[in-house]
Backbone and ligand atoms as CSV (ligand in chain L), in Angstrom:
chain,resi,resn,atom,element,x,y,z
A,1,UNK,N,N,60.355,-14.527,74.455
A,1,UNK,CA,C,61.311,-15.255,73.615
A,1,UNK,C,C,60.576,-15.962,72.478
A,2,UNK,N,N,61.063,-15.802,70.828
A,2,UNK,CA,C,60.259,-16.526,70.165
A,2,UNK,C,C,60.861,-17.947,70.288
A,3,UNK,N,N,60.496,-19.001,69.569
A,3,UNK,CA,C,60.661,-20.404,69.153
A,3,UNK,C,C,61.720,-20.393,68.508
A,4,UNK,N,N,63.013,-21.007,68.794
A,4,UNK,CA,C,64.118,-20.815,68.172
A,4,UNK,C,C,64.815,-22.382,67.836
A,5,UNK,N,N,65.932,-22.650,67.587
A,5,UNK,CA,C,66.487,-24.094,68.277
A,5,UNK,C,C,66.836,-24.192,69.631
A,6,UNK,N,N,66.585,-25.041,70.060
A,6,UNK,CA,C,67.246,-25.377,71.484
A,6,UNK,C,C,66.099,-24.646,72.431
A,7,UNK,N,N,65.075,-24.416,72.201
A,7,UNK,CA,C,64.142,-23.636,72.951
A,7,UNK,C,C,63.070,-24.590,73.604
A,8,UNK,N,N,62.844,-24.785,75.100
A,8,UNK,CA,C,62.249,-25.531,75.774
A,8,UNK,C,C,60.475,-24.947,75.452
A,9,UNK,N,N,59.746,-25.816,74.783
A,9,UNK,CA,C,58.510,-25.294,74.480
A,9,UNK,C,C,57.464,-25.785,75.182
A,10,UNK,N,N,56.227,-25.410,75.782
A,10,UNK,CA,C,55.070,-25.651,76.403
A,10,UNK,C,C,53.835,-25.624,75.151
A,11,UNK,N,N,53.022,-26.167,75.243
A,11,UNK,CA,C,51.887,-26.331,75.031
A,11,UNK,C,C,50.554,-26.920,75.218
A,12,UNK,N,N,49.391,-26.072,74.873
A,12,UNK,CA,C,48.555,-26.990,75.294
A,12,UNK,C,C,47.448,-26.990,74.085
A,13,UNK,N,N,47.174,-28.323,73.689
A,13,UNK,CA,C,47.023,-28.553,72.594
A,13,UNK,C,C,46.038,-29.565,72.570
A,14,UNK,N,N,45.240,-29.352,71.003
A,14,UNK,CA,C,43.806,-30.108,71.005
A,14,UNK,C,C,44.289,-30.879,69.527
A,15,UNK,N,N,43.889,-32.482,69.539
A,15,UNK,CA,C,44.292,-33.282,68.077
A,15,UNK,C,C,42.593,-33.853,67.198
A,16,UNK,N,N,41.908,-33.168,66.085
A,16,UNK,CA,C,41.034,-33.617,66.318
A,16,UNK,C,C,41.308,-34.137,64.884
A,17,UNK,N,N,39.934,-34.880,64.114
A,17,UNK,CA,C,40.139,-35.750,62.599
A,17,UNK,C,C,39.018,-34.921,62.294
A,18,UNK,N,N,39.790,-35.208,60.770
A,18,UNK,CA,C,39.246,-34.319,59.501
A,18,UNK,C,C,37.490,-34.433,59.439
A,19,UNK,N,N,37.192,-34.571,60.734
A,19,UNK,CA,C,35.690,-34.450,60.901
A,19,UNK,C,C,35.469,-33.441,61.485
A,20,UNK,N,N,36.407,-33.005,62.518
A,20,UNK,CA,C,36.061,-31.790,63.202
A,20,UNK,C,C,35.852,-32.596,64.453
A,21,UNK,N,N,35.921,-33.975,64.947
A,21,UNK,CA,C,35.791,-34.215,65.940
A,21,UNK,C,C,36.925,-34.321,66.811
A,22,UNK,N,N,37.184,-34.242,68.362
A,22,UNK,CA,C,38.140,-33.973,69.394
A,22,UNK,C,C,39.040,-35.496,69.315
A,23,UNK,N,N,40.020,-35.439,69.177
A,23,UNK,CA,C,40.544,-37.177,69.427
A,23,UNK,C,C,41.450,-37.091,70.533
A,24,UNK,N,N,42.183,-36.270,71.149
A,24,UNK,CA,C,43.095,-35.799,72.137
A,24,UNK,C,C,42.815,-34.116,72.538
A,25,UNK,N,N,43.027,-34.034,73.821
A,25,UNK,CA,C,42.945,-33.133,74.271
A,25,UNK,C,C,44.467,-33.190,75.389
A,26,UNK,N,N,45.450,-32.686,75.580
A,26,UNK,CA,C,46.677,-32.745,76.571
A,26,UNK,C,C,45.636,-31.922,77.496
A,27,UNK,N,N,45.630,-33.010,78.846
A,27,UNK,CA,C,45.169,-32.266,80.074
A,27,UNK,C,C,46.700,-32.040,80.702
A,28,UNK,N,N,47.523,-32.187,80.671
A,28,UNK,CA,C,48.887,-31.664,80.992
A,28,UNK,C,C,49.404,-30.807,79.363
A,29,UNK,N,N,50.257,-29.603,79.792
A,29,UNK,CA,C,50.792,-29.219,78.510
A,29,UNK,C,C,52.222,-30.156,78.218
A,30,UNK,N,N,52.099,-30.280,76.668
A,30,UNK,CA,C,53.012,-31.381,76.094
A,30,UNK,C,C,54.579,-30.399,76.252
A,31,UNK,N,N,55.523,-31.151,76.743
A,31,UNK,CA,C,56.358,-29.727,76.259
A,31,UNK,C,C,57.385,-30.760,75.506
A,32,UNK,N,N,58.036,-29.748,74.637
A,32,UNK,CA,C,59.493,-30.761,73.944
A,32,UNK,C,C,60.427,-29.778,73.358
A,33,UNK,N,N,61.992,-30.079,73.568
A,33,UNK,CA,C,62.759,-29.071,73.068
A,33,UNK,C,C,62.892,-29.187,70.957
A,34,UNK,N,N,62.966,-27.676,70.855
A,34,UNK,CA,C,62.458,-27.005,69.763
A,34,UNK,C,C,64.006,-27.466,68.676
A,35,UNK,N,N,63.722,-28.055,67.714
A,35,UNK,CA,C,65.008,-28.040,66.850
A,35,UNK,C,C,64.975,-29.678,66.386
A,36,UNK,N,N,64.378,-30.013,65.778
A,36,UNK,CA,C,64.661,-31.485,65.483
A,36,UNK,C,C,65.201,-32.364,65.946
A,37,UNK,N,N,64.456,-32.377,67.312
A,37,UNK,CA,C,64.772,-33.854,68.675
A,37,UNK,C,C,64.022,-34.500,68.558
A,38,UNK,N,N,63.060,-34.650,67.126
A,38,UNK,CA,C,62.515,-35.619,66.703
A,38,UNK,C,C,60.704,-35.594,68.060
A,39,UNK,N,N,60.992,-34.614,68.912
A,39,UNK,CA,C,59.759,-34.492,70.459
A,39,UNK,C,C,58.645,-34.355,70.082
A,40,UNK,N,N,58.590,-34.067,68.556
A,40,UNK,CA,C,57.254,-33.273,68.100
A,40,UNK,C,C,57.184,-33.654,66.668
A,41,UNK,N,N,56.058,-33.892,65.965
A,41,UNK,CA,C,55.984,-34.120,64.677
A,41,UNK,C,C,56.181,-32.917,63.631
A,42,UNK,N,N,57.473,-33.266,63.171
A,42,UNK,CA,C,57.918,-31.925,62.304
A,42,UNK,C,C,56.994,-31.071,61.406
A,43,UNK,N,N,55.882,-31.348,60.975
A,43,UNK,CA,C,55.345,-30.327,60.373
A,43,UNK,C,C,54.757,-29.094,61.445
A,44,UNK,N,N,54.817,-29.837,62.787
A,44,UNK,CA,C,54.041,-28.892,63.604
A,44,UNK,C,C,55.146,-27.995,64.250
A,45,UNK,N,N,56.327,-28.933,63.922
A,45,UNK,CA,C,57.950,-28.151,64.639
A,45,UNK,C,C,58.461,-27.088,63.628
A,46,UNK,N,N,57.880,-27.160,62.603
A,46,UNK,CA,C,57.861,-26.318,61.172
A,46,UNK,C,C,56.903,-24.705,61.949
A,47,UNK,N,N,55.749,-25.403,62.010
A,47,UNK,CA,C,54.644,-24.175,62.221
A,47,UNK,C,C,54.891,-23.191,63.416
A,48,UNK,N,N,55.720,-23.866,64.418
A,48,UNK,CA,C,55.881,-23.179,65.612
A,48,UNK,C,C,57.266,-22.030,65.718
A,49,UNK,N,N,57.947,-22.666,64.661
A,49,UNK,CA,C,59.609,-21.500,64.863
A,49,UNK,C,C,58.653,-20.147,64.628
A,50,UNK,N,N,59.430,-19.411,65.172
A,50,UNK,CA,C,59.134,-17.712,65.096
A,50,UNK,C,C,57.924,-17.951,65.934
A,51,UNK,N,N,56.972,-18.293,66.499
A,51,UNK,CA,C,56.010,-17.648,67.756
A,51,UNK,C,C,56.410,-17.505,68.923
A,52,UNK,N,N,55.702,-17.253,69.837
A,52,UNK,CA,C,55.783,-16.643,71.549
A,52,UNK,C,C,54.676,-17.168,71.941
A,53,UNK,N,N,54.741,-16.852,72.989
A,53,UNK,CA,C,53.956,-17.248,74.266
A,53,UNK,C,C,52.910,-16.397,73.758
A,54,UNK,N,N,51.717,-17.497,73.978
A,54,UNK,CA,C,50.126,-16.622,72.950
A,54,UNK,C,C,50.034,-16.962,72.244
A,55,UNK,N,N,50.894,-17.295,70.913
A,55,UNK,CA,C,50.518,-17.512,69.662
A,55,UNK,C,C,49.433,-18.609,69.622
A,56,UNK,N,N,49.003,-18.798,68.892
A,56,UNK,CA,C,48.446,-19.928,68.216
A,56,UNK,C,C,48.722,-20.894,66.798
A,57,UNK,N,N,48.878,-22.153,66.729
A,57,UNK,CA,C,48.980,-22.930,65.445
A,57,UNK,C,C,48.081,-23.452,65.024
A,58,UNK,N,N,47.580,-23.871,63.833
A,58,UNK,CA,C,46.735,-24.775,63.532
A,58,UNK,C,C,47.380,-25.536,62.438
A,59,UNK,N,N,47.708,-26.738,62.331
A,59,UNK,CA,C,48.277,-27.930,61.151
A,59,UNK,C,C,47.635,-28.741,60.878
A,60,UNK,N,N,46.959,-28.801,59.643
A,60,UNK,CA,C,47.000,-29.794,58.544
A,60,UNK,C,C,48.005,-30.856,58.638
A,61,UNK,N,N,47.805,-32.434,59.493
A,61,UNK,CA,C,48.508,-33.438,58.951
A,61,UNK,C,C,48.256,-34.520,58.318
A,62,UNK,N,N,48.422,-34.615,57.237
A,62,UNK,CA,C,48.536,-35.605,56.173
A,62,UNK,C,C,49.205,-37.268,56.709
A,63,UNK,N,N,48.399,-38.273,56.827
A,63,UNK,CA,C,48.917,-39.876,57.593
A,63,UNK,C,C,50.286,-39.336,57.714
A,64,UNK,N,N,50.967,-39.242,56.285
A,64,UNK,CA,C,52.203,-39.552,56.721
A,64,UNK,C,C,53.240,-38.081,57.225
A,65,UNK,N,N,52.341,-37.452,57.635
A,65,UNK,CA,C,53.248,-36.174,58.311
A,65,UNK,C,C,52.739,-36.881,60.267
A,66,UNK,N,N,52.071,-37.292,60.367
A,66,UNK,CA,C,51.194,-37.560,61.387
A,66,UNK,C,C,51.781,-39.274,62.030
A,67,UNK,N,N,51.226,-40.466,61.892
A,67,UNK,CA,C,51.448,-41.240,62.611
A,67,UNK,C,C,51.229,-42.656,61.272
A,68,UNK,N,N,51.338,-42.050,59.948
A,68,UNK,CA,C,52.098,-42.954,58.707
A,68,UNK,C,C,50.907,-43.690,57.931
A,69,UNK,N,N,50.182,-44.433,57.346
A,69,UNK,CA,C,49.708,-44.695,56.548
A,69,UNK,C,C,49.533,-46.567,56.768
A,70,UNK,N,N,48.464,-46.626,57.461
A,70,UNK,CA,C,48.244,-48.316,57.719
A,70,UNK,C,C,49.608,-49.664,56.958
A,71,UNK,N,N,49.860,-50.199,57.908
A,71,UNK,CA,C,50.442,-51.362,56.873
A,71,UNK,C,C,49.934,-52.613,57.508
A,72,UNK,N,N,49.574,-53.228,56.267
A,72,UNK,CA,C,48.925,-54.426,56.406
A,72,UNK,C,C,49.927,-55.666,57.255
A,73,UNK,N,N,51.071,-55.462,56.737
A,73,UNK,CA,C,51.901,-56.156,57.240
A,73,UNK,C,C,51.691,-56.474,58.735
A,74,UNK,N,N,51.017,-55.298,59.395
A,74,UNK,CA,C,50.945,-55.709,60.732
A,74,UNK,C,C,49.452,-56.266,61.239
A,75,UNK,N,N,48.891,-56.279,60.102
A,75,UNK,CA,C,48.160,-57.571,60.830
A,75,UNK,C,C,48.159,-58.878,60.433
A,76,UNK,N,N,47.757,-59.786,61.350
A,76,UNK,CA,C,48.445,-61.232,61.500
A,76,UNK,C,C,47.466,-61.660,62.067
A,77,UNK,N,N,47.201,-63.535,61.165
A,77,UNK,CA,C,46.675,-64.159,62.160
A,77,UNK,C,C,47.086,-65.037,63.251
A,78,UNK,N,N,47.113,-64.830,64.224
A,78,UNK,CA,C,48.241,-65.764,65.229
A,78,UNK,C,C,46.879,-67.412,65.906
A,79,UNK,N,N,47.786,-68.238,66.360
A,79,UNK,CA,C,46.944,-69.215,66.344
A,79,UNK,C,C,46.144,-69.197,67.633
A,80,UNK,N,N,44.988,-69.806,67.954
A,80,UNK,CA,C,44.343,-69.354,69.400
A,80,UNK,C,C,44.972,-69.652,70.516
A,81,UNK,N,N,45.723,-70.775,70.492
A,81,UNK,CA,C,45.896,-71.404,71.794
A,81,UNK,C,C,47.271,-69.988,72.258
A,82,UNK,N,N,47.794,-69.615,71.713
A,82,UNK,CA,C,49.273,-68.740,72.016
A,82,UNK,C,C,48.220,-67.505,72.743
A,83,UNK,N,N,46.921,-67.091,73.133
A,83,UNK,CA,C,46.211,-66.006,73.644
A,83,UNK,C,C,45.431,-67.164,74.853
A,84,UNK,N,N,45.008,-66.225,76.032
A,84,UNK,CA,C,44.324,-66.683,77.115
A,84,UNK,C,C,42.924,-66.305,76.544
A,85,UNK,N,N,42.315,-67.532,77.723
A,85,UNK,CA,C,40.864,-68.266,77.057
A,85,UNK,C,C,39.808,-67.385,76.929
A,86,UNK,N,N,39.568,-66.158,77.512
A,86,UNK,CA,C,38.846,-65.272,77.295
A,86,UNK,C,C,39.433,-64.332,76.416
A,87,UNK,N,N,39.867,-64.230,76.245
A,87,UNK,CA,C,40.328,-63.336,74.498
A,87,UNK,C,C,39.574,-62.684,73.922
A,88,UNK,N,N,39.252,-61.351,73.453
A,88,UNK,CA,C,38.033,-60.933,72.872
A,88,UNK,C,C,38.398,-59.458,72.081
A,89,UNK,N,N,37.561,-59.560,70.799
A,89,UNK,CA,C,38.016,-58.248,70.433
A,89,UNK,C,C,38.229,-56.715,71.431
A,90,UNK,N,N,39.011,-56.079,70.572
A,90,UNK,CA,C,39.295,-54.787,71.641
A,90,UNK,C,C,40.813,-55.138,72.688
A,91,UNK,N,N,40.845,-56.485,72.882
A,91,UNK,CA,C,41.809,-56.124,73.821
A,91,UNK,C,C,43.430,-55.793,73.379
A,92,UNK,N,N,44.182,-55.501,74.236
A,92,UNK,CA,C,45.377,-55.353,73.817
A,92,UNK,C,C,46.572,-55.969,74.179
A,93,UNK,N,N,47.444,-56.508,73.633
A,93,UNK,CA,C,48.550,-57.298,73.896
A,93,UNK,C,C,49.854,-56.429,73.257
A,94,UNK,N,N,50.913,-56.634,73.979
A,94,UNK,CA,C,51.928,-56.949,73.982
A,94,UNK,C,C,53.132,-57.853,73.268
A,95,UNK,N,N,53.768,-57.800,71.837
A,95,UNK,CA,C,54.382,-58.403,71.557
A,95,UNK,C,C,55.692,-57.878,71.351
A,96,UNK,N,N,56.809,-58.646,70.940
A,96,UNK,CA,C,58.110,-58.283,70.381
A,96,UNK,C,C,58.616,-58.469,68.960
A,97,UNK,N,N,58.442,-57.208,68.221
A,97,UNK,CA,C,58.792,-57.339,66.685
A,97,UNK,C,C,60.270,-57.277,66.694
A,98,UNK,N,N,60.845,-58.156,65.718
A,98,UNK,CA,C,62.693,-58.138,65.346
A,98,UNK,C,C,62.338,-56.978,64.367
A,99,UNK,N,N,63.363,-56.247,64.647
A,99,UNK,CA,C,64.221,-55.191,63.375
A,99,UNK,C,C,65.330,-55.786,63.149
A,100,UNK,N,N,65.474,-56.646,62.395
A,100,UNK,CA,C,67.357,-57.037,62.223
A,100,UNK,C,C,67.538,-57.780,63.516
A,101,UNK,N,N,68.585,-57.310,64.371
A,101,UNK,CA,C,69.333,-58.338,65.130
A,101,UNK,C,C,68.443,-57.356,66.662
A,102,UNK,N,N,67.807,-56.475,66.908
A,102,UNK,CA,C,66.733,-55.723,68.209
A,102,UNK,C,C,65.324,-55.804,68.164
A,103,UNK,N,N,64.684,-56.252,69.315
A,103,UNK,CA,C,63.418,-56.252,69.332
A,103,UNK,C,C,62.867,-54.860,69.540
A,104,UNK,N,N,61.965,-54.914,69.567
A,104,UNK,CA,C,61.031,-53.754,69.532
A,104,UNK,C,C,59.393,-53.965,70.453
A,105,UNK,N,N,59.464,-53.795,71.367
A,105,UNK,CA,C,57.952,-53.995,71.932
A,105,UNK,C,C,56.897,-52.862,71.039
A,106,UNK,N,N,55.794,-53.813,70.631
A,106,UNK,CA,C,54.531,-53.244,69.874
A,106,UNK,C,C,53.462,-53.577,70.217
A,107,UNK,N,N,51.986,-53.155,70.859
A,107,UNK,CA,C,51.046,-53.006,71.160
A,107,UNK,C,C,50.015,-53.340,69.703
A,108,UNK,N,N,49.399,-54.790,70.421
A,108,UNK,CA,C,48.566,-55.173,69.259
A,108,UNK,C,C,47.374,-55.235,69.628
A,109,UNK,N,N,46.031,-54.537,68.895
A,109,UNK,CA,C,45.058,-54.935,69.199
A,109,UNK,C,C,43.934,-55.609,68.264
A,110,UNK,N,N,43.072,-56.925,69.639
A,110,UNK,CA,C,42.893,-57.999,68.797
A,110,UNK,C,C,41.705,-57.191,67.943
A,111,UNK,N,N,41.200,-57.878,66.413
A,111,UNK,CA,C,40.153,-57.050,65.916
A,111,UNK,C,C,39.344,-58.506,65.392
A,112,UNK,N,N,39.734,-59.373,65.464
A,112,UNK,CA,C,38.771,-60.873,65.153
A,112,UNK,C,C,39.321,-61.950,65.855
A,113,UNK,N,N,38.497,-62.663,66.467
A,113,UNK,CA,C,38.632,-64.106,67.133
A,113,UNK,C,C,37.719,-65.043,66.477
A,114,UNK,N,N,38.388,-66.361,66.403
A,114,UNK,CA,C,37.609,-67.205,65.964
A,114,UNK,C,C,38.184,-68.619,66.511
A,115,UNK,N,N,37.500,-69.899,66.099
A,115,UNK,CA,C,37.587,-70.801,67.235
A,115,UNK,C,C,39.108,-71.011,67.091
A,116,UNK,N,N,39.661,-71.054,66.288
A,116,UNK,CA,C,41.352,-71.469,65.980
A,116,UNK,C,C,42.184,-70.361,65.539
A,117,UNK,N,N,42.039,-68.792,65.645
A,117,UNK,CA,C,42.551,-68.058,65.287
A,117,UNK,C,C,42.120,-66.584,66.072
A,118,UNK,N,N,43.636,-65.911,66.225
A,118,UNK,CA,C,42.641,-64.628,66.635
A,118,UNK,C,C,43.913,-63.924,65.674
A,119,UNK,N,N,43.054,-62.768,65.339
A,119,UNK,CA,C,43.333,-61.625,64.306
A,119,UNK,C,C,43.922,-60.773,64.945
A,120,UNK,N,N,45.260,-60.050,64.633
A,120,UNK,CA,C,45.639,-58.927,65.692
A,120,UNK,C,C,46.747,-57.737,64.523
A,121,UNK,N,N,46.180,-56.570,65.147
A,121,UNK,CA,C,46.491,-55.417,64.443
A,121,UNK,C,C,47.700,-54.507,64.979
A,122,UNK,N,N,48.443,-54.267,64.626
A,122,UNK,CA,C,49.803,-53.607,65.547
A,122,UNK,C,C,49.625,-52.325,64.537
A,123,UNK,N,N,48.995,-51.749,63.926
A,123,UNK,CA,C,49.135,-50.360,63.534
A,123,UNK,C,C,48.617,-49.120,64.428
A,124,UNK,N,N,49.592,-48.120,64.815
A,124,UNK,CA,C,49.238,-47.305,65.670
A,124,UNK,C,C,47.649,-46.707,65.676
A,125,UNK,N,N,46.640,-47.034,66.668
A,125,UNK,CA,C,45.039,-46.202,66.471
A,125,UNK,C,C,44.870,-45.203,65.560
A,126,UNK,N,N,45.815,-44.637,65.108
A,126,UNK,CA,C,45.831,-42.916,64.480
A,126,UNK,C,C,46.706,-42.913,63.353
A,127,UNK,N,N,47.273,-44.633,62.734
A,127,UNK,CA,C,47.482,-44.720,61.355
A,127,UNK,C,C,46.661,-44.461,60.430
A,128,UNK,N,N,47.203,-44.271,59.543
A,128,UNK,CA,C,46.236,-43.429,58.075
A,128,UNK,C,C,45.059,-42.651,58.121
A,129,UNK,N,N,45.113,-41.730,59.361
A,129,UNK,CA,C,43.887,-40.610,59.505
A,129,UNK,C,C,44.559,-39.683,59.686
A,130,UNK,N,N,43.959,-38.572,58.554
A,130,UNK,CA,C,44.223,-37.082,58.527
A,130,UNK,C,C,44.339,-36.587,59.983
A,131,UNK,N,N,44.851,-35.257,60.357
A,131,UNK,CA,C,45.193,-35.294,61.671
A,131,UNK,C,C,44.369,-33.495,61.949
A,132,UNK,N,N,44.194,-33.034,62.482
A,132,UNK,CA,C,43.831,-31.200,62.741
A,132,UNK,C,C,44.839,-31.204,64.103
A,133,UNK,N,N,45.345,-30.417,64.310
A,133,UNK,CA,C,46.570,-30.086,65.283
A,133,UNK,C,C,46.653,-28.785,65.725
A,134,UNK,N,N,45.642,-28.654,66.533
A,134,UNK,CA,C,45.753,-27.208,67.359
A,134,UNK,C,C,46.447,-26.736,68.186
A,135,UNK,N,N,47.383,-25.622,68.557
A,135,UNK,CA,C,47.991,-25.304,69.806
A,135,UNK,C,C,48.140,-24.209,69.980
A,136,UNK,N,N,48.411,-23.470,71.476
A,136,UNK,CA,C,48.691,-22.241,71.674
A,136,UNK,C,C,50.216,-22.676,72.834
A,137,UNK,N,N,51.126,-21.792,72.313
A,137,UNK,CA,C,52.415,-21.665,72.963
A,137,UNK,C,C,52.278,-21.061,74.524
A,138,UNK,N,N,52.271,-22.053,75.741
A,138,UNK,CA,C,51.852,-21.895,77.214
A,138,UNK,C,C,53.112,-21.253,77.680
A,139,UNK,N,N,54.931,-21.432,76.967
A,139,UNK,CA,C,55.680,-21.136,77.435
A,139,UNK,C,C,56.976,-20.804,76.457
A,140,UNK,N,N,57.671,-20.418,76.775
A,140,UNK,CA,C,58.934,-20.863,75.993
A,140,UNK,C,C,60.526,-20.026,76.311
A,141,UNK,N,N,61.438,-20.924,77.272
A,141,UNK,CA,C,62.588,-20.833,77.349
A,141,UNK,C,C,63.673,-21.541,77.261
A,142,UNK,N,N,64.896,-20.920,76.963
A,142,UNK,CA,C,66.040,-21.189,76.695
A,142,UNK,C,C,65.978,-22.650,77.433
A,143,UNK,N,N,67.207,-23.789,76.513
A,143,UNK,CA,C,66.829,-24.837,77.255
A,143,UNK,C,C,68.428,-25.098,77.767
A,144,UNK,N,N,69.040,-25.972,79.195
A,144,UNK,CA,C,70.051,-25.823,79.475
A,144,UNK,C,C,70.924,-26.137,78.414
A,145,UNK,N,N,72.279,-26.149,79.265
A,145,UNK,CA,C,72.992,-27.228,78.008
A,145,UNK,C,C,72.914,-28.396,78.212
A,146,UNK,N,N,72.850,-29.013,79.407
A,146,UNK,CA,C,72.057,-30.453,79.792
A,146,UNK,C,C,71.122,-30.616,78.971
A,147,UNK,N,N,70.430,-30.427,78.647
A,147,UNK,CA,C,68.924,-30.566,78.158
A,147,UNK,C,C,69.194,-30.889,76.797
A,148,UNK,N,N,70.274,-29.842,75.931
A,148,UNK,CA,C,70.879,-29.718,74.654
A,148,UNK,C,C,71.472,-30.839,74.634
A,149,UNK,N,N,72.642,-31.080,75.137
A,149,UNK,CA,C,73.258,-32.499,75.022
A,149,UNK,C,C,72.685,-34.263,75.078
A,150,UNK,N,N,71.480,-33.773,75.881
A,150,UNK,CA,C,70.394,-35.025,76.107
A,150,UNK,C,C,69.695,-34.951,74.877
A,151,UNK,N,N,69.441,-33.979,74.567
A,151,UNK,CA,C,68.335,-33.789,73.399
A,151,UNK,C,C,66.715,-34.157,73.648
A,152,UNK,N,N,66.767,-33.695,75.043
A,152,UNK,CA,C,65.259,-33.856,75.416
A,152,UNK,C,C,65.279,-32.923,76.501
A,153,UNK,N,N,63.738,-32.455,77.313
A,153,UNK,CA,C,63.748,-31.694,78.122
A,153,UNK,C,C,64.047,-32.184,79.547
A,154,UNK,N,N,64.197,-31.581,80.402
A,154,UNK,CA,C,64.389,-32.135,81.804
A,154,UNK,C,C,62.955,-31.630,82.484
A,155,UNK,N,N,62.772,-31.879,83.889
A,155,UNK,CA,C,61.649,-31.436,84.779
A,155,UNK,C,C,60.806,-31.238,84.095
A,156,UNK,N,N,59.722,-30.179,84.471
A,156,UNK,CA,C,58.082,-30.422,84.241
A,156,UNK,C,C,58.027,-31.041,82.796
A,157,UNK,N,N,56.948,-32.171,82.899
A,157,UNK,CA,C,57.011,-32.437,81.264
A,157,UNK,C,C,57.545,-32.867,80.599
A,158,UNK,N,N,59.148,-33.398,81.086
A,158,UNK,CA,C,60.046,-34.022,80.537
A,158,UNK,C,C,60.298,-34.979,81.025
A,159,UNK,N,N,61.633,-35.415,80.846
A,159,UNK,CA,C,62.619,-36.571,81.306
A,159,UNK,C,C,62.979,-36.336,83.053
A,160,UNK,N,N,62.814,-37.592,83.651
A,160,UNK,CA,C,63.541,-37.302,84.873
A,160,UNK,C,C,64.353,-38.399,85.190
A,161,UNK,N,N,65.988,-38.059,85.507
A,161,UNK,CA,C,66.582,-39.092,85.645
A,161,UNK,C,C,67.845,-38.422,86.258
L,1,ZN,ZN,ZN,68.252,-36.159,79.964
C-alpha cells in the first residue's frame, strides 16, 4: 500500500543537525496517521505521500519547518527565592504559560543562576537548528474509521484509551 490520507504509517527514523551529527535516533518506530493530523512535521508528511514499505526519505528542515526559530521572549529572569536552594544550571522546571484565558504547561531550562536571580529558557532544545530527517517506511496500513474520526492512531505506537 503506498502513503495515502488516512494511512496508518510506521517508521524508523534517524534526526541529525546540519553537522552530520545523530541528535535522535527512534528506538521504537514513530508511527502517525498520514493526512494532516498535524502527527508529523509536514514537510516530512509532504516527502512521504506516494512511498511503501522500503522506501526511504531524507528532509531538509529549515527552524521553521522543524521546531521554529528561538524566541527570546521565553527567556526570563525569575527571582531566586521562587526556585529551591540547590538550583543549578541544566536543570529543568515546570511552569504554566497563559494563552489568553488557558494555561499551557512549558518546560524551562535553567541556563544562569546568580545570587538573586536565576535565568530560565522555555525554547524547545531543537529551536532554531537546521534539522536532517531520515526515514525508511517500517509499515503502512489502512487506518480504521476510529482512528479517522480521532485523528490519531490507536495501538502499537499510538493512543490508548
Ligand atoms: Zn483515539
Amino acid at each position: 500500500m503506498k502513503i495515502m490520507k488516512n494511512a496508518v504509517v510506521a517508521l524508523q527514523y534517524e534526526v541529525l543537525d546540519d553537522q552530520g551529527e545523530t541528535i535522535e535516533r527512534g528506538k521504537e518506530p514513530l508511527v502517525y496517521l498520514h493526512g494532516g493530523h498535524a502527527g508529523i512535521f509536514p514537510r516530512v508528511e509532504e516527502a512521504l505521500a506516494g512511498k511503501e514499505e522500503g522506501d526511504k526519505v531524507q528532509v531538509q528542515l529549515a527552524p521553521e519547518d522543524a521546531f521554529g526559530e528561538r524566541n527570546d521572549a521565553l527567556v526570563r529572569d525569575e527571582p531566586r527565592a521562587r526556585f529551591p536552594e540547590k538550583v543549578a544550571v541544566g536543570m529543568y522546571f515546570e511552569a504554566e504559560l497563559k494563552h489568553g484565558d488557558h494555561a499551557q504547561p512549558v518546560v524551562f531550562k535553567v541556563v544562569d543562576v546568580s545570587d538573586d536571580s536565576v535565568t530560565i529558557d522555555g525554547n524547545h532544545p531543537l529551536a532554531g537548528r537546521p534539522l536532517d530527517f531520515r526515514a525508511t517506511v517500517v509499515s503502512v496500513r489502512p487506518a480504521t474509521k476510529e482512528e479517522i474520526d480521532h485523528g490519531h492512531v490507536h495501538g502499537a505506537g499510538g493512543h490508548h484509551h
